[in-house]
N, C-alpha and C positions, 0 to 999 in steps of 0.2 A: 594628464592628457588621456581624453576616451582612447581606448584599442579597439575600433568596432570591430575587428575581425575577432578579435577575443570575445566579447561580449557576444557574436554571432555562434559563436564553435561553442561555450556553453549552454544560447538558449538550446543550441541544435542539441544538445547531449543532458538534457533534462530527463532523460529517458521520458518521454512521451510516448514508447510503447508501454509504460506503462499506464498511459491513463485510461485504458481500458476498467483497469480497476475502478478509477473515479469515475467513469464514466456509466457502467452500466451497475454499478453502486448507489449511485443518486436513481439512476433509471427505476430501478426495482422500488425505493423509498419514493419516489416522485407517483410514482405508478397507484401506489399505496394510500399516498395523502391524495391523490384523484377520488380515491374511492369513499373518503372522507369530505370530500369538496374541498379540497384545498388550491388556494390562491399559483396559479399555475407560474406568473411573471416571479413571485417570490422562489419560486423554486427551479427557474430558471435563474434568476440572482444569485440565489445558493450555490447553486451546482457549478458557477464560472470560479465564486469565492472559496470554495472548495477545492476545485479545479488546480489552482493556482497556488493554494496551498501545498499540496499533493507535490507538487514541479519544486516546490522551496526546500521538501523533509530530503524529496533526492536530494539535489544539489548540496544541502546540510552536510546528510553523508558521505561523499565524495569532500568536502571541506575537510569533515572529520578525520577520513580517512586517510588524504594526503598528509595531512600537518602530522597523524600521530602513526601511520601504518611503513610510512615511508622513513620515518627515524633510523628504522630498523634495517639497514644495507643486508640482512639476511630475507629479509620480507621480500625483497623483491625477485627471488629463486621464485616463489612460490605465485605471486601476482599473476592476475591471468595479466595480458599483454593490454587489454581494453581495459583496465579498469584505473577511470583519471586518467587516461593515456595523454585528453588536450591539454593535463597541468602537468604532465610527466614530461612532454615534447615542447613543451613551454610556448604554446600555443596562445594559451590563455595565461593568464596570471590569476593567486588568488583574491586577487584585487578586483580584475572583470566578477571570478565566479560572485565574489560577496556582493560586488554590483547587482548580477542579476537577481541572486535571494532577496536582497533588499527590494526591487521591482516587484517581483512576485509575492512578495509580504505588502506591500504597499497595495495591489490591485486587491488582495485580501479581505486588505482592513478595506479600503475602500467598500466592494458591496455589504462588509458588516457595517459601515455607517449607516449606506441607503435601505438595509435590510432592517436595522433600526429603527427610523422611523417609520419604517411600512407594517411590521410586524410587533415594536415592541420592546422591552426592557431587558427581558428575557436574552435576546441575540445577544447581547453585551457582556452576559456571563457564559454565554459558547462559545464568542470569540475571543473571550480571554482565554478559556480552558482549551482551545484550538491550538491557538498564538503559543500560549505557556509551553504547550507540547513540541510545536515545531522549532520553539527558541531552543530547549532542553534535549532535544532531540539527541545533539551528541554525547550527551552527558547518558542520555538513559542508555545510547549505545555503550559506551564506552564501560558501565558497568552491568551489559548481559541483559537489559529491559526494554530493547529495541523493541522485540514483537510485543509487548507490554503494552510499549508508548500508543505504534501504530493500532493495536487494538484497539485501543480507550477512542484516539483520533479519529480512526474511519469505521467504526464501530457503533454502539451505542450514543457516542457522542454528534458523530455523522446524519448519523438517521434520526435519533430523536432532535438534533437542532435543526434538520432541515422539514421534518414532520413540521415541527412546533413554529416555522414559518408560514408556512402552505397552510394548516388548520389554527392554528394559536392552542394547541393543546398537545399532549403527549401519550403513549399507546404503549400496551405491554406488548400488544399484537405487533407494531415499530421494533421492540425490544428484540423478541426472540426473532423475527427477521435479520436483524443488524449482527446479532449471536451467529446467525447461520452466516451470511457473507463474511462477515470478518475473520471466520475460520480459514477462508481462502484464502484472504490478503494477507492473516498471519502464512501462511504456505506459502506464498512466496516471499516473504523475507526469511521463513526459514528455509526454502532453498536456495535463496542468496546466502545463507549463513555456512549450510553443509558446502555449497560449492569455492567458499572461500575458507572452511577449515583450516588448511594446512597452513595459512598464510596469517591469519587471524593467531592460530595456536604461536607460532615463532614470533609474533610483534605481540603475543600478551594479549589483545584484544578479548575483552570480555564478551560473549554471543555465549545464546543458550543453548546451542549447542557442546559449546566446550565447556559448559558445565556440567554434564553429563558425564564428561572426562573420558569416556569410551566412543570413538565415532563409532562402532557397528549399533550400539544403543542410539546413537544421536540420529540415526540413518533411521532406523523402525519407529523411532517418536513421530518423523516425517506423516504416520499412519495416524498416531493417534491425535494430529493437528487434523488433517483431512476427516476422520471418521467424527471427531467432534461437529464438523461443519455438517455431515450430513446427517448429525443425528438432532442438530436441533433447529436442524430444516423438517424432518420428521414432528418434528413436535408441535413449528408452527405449523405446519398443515393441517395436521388432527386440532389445534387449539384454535385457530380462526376456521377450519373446515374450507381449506384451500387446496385440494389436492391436486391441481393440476401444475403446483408448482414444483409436484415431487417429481415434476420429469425431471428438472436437475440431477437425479440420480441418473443419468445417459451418460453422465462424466465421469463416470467412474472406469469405462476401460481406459480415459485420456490421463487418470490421476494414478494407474497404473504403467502407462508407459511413460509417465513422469518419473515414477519411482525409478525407474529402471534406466533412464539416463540419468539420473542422480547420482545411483549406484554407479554406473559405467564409471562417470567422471571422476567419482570419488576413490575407484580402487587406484592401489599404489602403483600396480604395470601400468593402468592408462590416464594416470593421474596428466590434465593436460593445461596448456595455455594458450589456448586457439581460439577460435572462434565457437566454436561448442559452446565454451562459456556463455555464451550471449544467448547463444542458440536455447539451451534449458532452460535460463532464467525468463526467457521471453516466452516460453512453452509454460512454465506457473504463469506467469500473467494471460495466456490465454486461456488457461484451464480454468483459471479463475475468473475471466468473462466470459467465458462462458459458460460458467454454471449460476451467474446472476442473470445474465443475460435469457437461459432458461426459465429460471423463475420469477422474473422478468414478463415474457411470454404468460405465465400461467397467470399472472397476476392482470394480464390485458385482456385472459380472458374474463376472467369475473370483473371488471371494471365495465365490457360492451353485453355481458349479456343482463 
């Protein structure tokens, strides 16, 4: 028997603040195959199949995380209080949640059919290597390869298969753009990783973070995820001669007071279970829209002049 109030309480908790990320991700890429003359309805196709993809890898997580995170009757000292709270309060069942990833895999496939025959053969081996990621997804979690996975996912993969519908062809200048965003979108998974530390460390959870094995080391790597993004944001600009998209660097005092709730959360006096938790994670996903959403901008400008 359908639960539609279960089915309603996970679409709602799909984290769709995070699709900021998919959103101004395609934006930037979309913007770019403009500038190539690319087919604008295909890239509007893209970007819902994407879109909806993106809603499946959460919900994945939250799957993963209840079946294997909640084993552990120690794990939930540590839990922030939101995290699965509708399958902790048994709200939902993970019956609804599988229900909707199925949905959301289904509307997927769906625009990679119709993008198929609009654009070509090609689509069918993106949406395999998409599909492949999102089905694996727990598995690359579960052995430390998360920000790996999403990298490959909304990275290079992102961008040159949504390029490659919009133009029918592929860009290095695509590439090292996708390099710069995805340094973001790894930054907030790994500040979903640091802000679930302690809890991830007592259920065993593999995150790369606690392969470092030291959090004050796991905490300053935070640096060298972000400094990678703006350093080959620097490179596309000097290599396409696109410099107005180095305003993105204006994000840097936000990816510093980033840091610094990270830090808060994470010391052991104010180690918490509140709502903060939500609060930072949702501060990486805007730090990270908007540093696409900036270069974004820079990229509208050379597109109308």
């Amino acid at each position: 028997m359908i639960n539609l109030r279960g089915i309603l309480t996970v679409i709602k908790n799909s984290r769709w603040y995070s699709a900021d990320m998919t959103v101004f991700s395609c934006l930037a890429c979309f913007l770019y195959a403009l500038g190539a003359d690319g087919n604008v309805l295909n890239g509007i196709v893209a970007f819902v199949g994407i879109l909806f993809a993106h809603m499946a890898t959460n919900l994945y997580d939250d799957y993963s995380d209840f079946k294997v995170l909640f084993k552990n009757p120690r794990a939930i000292e540590f839990v922030p209080d939101v995290k699965c709270d509708y399958l902790r309060k048994n709200i939902s069942s993970t019956k609804d949640l599988m229900g909707v990833i199925v949905l959301y895999c289904l509307i997927a496939i769906l625009t990679g059919i119709v993008l198929f025959f609009r654009a070509g053969e090609f689509v069918f081996f993106f949406a395999l290597a998409g599909g492949g990621i999102v089905l694996s997804y727990p598995l690359f979690s579960r052995v430390g390869l998360s920000e790996i996975a999403v990298g490959l996912a909304f990275g290079p993969l992102l961008f040159e298969g949504m390029y490659y519908v919009m133009t029918g062809g592929f860009s290095w200048g695509v590439l090292l753009l996708s390099l710069s965003v995805v340094m973001f979108t790894v930054g907030v998974m790994y500040v979903h990783t640091l802000l679930d530390y302690e809890s991830d460390k007592i259920s065993d959870k593999k995150t790369l973070a606690l392969r470092f094995n030291n959090k004050d080391f796991a905490l300053k790597f935070f640096w060298i995820v972000y400094g990678l993004g703006y350093l080959f944001l620097l490179v596309f600009a000097i290599v396409e001669k696109k410099y107005f998209c180095l305003a993105a660097f204006l994000t840097l005092p936000f990816v510093f007071t980033l840091y610094k709730s990270v830090c808060a959360y994470s010391s052991p006096e104010n180690y918490m279970r509140d709502k903060s938790y939500l609060a930072v994670l949702k501060g990486a996903a805007k730090v990270m829209a908007l540093f696409t959403f900036l270069i974004s901008v820079g990229l509208f400008v050379y597109f109308v002049i």
